[in-house]
C-alpha positions as CSV (number, residue, x, y, z in Angstrom):
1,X,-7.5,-58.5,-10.1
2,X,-3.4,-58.9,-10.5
3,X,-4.1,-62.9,-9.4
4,X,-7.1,-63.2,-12.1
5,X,-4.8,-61.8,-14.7
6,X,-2.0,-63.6,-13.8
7,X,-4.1,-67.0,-14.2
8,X,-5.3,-65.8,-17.6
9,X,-2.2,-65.4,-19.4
10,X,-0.9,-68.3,-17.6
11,X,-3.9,-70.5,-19.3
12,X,-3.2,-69.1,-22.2
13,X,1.1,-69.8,-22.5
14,X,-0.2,-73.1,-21.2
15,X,-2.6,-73.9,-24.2
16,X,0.1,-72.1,-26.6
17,X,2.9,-74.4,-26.0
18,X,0.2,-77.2,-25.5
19,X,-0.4,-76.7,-29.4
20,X,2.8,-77.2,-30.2
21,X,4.4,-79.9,-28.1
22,X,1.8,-81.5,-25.9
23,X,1.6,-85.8,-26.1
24,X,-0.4,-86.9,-29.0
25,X,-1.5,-90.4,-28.5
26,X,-2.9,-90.7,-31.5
27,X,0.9,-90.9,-33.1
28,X,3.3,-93.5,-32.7
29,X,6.7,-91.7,-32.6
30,X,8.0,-94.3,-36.2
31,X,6.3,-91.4,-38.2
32,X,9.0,-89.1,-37.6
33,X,11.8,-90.4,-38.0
34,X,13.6,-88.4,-41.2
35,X,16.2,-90.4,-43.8
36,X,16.1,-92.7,-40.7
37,X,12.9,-93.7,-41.2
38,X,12.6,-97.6,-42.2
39,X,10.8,-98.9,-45.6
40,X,8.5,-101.0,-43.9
41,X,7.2,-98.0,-42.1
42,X,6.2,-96.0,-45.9
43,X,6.6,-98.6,-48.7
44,X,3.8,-100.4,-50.7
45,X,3.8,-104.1,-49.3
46,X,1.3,-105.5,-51.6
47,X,1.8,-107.9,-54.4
48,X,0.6,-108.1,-57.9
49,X,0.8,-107.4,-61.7
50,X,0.0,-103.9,-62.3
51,X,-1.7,-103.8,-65.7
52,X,-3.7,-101.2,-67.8
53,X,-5.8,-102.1,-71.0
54,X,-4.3,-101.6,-74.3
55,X,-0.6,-101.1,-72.9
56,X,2.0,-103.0,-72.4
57,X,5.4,-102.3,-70.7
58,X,8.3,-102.5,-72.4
59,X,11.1,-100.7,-70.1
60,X,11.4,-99.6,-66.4
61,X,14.0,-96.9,-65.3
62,X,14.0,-97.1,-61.4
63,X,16.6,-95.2,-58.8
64,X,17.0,-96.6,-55.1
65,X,18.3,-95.3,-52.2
66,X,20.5,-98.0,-50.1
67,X,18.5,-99.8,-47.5
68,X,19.0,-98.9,-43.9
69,X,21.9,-99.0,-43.1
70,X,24.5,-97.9,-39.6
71,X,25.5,-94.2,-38.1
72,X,28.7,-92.8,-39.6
73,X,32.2,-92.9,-37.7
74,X,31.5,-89.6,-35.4
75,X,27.6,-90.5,-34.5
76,X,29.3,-94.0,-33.3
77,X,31.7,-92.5,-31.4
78,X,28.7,-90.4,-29.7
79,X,27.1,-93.4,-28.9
80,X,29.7,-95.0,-27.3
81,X,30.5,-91.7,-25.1
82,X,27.8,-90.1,-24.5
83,X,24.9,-92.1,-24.3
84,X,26.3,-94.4,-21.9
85,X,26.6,-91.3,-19.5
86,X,23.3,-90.2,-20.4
87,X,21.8,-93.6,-19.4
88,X,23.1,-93.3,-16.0
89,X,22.0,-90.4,-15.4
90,X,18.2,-90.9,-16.3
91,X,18.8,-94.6,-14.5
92,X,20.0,-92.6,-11.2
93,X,17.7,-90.4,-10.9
94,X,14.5,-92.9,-11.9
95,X,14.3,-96.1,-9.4
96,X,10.9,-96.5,-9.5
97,X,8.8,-96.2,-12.5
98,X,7.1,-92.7,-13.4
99,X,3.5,-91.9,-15.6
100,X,6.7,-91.2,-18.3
101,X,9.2,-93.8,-17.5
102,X,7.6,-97.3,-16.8
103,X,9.1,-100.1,-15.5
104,X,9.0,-101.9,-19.2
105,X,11.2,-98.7,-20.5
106,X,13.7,-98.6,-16.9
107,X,14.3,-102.2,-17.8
108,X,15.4,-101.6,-21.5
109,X,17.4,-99.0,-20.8
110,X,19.5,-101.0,-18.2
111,X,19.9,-103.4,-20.6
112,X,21.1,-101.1,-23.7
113,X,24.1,-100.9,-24.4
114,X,26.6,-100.2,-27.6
115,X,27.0,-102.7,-30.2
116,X,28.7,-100.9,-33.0
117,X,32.4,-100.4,-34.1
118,X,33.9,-97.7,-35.6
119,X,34.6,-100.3,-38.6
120,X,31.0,-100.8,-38.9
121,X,30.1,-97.4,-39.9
122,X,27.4,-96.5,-42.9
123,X,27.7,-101.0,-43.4
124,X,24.3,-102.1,-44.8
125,X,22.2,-104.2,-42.0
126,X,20.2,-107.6,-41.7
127,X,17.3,-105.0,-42.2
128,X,18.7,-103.2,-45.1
129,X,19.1,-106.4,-46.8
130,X,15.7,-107.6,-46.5
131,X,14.1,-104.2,-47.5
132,X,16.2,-105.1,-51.1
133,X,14.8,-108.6,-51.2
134,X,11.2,-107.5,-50.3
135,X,11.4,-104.2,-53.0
136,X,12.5,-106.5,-55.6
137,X,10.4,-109.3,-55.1
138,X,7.4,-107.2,-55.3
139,X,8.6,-105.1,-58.4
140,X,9.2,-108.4,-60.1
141,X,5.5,-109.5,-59.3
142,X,3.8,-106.3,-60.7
143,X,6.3,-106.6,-64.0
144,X,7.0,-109.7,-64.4
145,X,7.9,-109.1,-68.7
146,X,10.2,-107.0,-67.1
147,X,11.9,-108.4,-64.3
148,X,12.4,-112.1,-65.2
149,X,14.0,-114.2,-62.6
150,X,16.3,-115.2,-65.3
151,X,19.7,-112.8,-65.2
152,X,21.0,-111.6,-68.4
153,X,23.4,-109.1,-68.6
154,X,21.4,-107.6,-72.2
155,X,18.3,-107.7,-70.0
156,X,19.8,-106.0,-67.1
157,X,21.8,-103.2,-66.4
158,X,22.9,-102.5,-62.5
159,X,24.7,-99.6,-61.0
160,X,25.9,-98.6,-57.6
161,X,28.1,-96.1,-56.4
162,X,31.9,-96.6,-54.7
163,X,29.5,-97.3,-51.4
164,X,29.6,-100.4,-49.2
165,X,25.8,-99.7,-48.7
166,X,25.0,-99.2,-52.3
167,X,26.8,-102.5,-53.4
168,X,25.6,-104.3,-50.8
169,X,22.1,-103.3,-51.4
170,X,22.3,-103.9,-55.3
171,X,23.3,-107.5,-54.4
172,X,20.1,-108.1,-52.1
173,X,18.2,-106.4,-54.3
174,X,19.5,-109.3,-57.4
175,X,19.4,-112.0,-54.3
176,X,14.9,-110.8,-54.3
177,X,15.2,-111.3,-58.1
178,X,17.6,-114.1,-59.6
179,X,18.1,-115.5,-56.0
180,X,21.7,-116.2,-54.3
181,X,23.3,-118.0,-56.5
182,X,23.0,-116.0,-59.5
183,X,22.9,-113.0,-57.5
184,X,27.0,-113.7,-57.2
185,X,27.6,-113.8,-60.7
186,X,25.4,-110.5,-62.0
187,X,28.1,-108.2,-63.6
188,X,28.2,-104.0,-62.6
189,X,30.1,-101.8,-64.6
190,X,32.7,-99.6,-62.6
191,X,31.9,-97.7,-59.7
192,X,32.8,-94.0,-58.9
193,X,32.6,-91.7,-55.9
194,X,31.4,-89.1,-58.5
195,X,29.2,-90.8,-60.8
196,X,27.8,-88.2,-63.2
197,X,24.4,-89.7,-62.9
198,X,23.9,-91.3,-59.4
199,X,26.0,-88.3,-57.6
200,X,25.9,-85.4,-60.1
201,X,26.3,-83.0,-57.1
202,X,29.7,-84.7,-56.3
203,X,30.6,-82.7,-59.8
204,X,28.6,-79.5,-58.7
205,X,31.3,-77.4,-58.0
206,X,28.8,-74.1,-57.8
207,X,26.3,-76.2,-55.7
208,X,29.0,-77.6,-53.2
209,X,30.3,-73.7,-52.9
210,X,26.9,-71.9,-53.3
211,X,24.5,-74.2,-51.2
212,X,26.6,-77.5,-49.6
213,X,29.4,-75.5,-48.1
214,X,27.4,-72.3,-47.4
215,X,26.3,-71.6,-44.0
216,X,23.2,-70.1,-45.0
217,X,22.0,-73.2,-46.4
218,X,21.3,-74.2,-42.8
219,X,20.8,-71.0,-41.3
220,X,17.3,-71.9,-40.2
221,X,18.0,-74.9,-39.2
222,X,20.6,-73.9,-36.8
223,X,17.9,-71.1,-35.5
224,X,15.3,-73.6,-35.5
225,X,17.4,-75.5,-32.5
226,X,18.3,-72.6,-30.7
227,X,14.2,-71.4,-31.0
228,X,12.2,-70.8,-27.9
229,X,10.4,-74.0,-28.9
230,X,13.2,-75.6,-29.1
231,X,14.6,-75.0,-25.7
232,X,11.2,-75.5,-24.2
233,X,11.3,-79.2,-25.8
234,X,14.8,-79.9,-24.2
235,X,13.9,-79.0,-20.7
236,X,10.4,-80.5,-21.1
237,X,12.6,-83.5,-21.8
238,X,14.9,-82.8,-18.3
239,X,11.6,-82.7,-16.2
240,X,10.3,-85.7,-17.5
241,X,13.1,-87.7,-17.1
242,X,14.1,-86.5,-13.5
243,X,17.1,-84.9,-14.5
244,X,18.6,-82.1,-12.7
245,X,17.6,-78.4,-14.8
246,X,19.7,-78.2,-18.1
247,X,21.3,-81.7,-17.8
248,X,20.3,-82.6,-21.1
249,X,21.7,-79.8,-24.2
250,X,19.8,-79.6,-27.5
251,X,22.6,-82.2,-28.8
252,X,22.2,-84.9,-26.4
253,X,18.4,-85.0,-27.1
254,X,18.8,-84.8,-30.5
255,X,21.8,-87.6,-30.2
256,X,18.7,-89.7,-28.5
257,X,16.1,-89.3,-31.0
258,X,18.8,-90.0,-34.1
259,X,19.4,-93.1,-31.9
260,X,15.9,-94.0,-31.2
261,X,15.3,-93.6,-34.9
262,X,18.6,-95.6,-35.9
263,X,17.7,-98.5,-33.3
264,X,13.8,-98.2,-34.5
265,X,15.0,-99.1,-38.0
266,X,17.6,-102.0,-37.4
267,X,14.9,-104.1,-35.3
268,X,11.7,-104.3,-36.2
269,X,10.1,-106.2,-33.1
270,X,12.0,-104.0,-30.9
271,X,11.1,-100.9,-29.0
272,X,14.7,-98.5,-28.5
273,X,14.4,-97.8,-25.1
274,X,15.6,-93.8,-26.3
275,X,12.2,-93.5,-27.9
276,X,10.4,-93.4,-24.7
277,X,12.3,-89.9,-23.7
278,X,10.2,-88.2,-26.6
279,X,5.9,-87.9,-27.2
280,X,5.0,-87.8,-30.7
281,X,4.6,-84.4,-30.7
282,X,7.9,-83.8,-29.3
283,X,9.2,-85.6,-32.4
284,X,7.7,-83.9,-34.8
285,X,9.8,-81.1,-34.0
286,X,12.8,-83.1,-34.2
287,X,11.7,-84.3,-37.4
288,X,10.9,-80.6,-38.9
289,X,14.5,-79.9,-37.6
290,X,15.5,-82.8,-40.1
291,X,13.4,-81.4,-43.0
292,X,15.4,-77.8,-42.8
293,X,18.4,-79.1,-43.6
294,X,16.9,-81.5,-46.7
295,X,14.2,-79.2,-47.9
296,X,17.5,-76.4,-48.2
297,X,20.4,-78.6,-49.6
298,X,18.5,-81.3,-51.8
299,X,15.1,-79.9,-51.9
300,X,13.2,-76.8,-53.2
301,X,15.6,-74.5,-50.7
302,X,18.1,-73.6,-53.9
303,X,17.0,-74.2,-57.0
304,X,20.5,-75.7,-58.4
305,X,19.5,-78.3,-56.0
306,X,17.1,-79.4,-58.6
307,X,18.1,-77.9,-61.3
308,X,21.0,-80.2,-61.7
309,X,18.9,-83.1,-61.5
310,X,18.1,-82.5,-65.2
311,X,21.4,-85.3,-65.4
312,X,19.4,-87.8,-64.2
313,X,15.9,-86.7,-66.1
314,X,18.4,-87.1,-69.6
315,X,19.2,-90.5,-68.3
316,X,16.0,-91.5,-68.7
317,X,14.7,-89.8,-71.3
318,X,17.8,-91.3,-73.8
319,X,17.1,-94.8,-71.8
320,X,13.3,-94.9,-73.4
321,X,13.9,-93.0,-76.6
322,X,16.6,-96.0,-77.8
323,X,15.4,-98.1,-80.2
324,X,16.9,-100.8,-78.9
325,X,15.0,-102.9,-76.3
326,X,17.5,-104.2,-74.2
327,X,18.4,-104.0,-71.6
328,X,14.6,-104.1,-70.1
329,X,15.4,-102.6,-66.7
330,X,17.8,-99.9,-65.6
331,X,18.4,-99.9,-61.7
332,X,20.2,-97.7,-59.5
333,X,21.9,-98.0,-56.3
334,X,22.1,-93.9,-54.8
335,X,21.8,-92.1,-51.7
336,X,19.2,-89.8,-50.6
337,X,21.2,-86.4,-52.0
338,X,20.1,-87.7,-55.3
339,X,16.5,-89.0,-54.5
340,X,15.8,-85.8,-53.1
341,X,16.8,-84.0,-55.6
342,X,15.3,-85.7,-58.8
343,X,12.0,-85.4,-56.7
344,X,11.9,-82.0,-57.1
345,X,13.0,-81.7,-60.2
346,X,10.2,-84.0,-61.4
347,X,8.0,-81.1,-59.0
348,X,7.1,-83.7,-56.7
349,X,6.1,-82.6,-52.9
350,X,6.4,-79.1,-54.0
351,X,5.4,-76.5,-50.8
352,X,3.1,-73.5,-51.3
353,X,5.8,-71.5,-49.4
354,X,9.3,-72.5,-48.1
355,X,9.9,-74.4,-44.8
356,X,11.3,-72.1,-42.6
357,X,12.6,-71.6,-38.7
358,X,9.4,-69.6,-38.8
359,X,6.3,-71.9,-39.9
360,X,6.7,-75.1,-37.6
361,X,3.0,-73.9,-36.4
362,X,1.7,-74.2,-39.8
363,X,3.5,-77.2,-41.2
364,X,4.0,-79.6,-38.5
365,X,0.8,-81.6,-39.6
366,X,0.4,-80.3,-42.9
367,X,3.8,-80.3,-45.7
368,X,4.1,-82.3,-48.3
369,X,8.2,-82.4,-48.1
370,X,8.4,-84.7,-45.1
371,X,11.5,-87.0,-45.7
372,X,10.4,-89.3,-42.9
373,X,7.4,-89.9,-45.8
374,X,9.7,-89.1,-49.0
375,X,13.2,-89.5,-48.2
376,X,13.5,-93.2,-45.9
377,X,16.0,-95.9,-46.2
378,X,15.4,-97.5,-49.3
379,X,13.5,-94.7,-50.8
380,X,13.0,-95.7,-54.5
381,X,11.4,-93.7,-57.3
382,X,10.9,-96.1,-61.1
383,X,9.3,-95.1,-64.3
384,X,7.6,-97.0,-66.7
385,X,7.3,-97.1,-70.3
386,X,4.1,-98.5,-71.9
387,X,3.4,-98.8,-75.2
388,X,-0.1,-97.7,-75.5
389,X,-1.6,-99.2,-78.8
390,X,1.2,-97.7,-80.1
391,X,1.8,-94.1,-78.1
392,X,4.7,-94.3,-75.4
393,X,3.6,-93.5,-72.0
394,X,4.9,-93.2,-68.7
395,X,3.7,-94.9,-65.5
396,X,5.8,-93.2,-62.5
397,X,6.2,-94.9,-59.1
398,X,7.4,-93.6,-55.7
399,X,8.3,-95.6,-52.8
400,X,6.0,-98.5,-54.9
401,X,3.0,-96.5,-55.0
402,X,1.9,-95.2,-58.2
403,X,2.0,-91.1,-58.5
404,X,0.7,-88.4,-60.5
405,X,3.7,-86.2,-62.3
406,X,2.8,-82.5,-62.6
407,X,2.7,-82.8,-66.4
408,X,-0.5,-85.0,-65.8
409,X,-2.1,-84.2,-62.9
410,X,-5.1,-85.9,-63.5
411,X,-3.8,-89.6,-65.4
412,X,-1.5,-92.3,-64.1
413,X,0.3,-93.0,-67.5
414,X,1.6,-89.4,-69.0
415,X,3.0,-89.7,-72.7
416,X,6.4,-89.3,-73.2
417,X,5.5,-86.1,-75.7
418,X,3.6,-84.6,-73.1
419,X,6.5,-85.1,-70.2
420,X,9.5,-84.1,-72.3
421,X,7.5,-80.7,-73.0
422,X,6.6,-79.9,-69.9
423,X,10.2,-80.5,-68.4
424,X,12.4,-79.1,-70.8
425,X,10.1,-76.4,-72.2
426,X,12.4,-74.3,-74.2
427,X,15.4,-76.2,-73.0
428,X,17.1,-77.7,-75.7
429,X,19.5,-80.0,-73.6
430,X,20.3,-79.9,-70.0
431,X,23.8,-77.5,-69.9
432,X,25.2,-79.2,-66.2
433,X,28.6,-77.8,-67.0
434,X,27.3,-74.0,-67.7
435,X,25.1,-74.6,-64.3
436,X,28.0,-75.8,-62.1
437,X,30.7,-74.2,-63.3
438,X,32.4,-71.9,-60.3
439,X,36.5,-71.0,-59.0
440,X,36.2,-73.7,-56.5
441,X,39.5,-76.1,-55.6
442,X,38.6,-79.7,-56.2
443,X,38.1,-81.2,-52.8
444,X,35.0,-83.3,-51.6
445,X,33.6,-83.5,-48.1
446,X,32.5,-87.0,-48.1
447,X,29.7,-85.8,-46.3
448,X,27.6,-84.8,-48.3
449,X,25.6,-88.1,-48.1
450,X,23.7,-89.7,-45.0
451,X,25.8,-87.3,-42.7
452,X,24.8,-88.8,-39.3
């Protein structure tokens, strides 16, 4: 009777942690990625003039997160110590080829090895550049009244901010349009570390003390990795690598799948031999690890997070109320701290209920705040204005895709009436000063953006 019992609950811990972490082969391990995520992997690739009868468009507002781009100066120095220990471990204890580790994945991880240089940390890549080229071409095909391969500085006006990745990437994104050798001679005003539109939290003094330097912003995060599901994940990941019990900690896997997502992104035709370590299930956890610290900090965690976004909603509201029709086309060159955070302003990917150390269960398949989906490399969100037979409307775009704003649930193109009342309600202006005021000493932690 003890035995039978025994073998019940042991079916049934079995088929719970099955639920949760068993492989899915029905995934491929690119969907969960995080910020790491490339745009090839979520971006609208098709060409062609969007059109709708009876408007026209007369100016486009669009934001852009730099392209993808390499690890900062501490994940590089992980990669260059750690990793290479970790490889010869899994290479030591797996000769031959396992129903995990095949002789194809063996053979790439012999080969791997570090090719990155303190120097070359956050630097836009080869495929950061071509996710510029390729956003702008397309942009320019569905607009063409509005981007016209012919640069004038009335028609155009760029911005980037004090970034190597956001300059670079506004250049590629002009090379897509004008070509190179105008792309050299487009004109950018000034940039600043603490732009009051494109980093508005750099000015934030009450969200940098009351949500970016406050521990409890990533207090489920942090028990999120020390969870039970957690710990299960990282020895699951010891036994099926052949590695001796707790070799592996929680931060050498997740130092591995940052790499595999990292590596995934650079080369498009090549499999990062740290991706094999993990099922897709496996990263989906990884992934929901990732989402706890964006949904918190830049998401729907805090609502200053948002809240302060209203800088950038002003920005575009003044932009389409001028009279004036130049320039045609706003674009901005940002990081994901500010993507993030006009998204849910605007109420997009909005949760039922928060995302917490406590509902991976529930949300693991099912959340609409998934930055692997929302929050990629060249994440870009642009707005439209049409004139509709004489009414101004708005046609809003995420990551090239046309989307519905809350304020119109139902219609692609939401008037500009309709938008500024259900936004500001009974807000007369947007007070960031009376929202961000705190005692706080001016410092900045520099990172604040793209932190890995």
């Amino acid at each position: 009777m003890e035995n039978t019992f025994f073998f019940i609950i042991t079916i049934f811990i079995g088929y719970s942690i099955c639920n949760e972490i068993c492989d899915d082969n029905l995934n491929s391990h690119q969907n969960y990625l995080g910020t790491k995520t490339p745009y090839r992997f979520v971006g609208n690739n098709t060409f062609g003039r969007i059109d709708y009868p009876g408007c026209s468009p007369s100016k486009i507002w669009m934001i852009i997160r730099h392209g993808t781009r390499n690890p900062s100066h501490s994940f590089i120095e992980n990669m260059n110590t750690r990793l290479p220990e970790i490889k010869d471990l899994i290479l030591k204890y797996n000769t031959i080829s396992s129903e995990f580790l095949h002789n194809s994945d063996l053979i790439a991880l012999q080969k791997w090895q570090v090719k990155l240089a303190k120097k070359d940390s956050k630097k836009l890549t080869h495929e950061g550049q071509n996710e510029m080229i390729d956003i702008a071409e397309r942009m320019q095909s569905r607009f063409p009244s509005l981007f016209s391969n012919i640069y004038s500085s009335t028609s155009y006006m760029f911005k980037y901010t004090d970034s190597q990745r956001t300059q670079k990437s506004a250049y590629y994104f002009t090379v897509g349009l004008f070509g190179k050798s105008t792309a050299k001679s487009v004109s950018y005003p000034e940039p600043s570390k603490r732009d009051p539109i494109l980093r508005f939290y750099k000015l934030c003094k009450k969200w940098r003390k009351d949500v970016k330097n406050n521990p409890e912003s990533l207090s489920h995060r942090r028990a999120f990795s020390n969870s039970s599901l957690m710990v299960t994940i990282v020895d699951r990941i010891n036994n099926k690598l052949n590695l001796p019990e707790h070799t592996l900690t929680f931060d050498d896997a997740y130092l591995m799948y940052s790499t595999c997502a990292f590596e995934t992104a650079w080369k498009a035709n090549i499999k990062s031999p740290w991706c094999s370590a993990f099922s897709a299930n496996e990263m989906k956890v990884f992934e929901y690890y990732e989402d706890l610290k964006y949904y918190w900090v830049d998401g729907y965690g805090f609502n200053l997070n948002h809240e302060q976004a209203c800088v950038a909603f002003e920005d575009i509201v003044s932009f389409f109320r001028d009279k004036n029709p130049y320039p045609k086309a706003t674009i901005y060159f940002t990081h994901s701290g500010t993507l993030l955070k006009v998204m849910s302003h605007l109420g997009l990917y909005k949760e039922d209920v928060p995302l917490t150390q406590y509902n991976f269960s529930d949300k693991k398949d099912n959340r609409n705040f998934r930055v692997s989906r929302i929050g990629s490399f060249a994440t870009n969100l642009a707005f439209v204005l049409m004139n509709c037979e004489g009414t101004p409307k708005v046609l809003t775009l995420h990551q090239e895709r046309i989307v519905k704003l809350p304020s119109c649930p139902t219609s692609d193109l939401c008037t500009l009436s309709k938008i500024l009342s259900y936004y500001k309600g009974d807000r007369a202006t947007c007070d960031f000063e009376e929202m961000c005021a705190t005692e706080l000493e001016d410092t900045e932690d520099e990172a604040t953006d793209d932190s890995i």
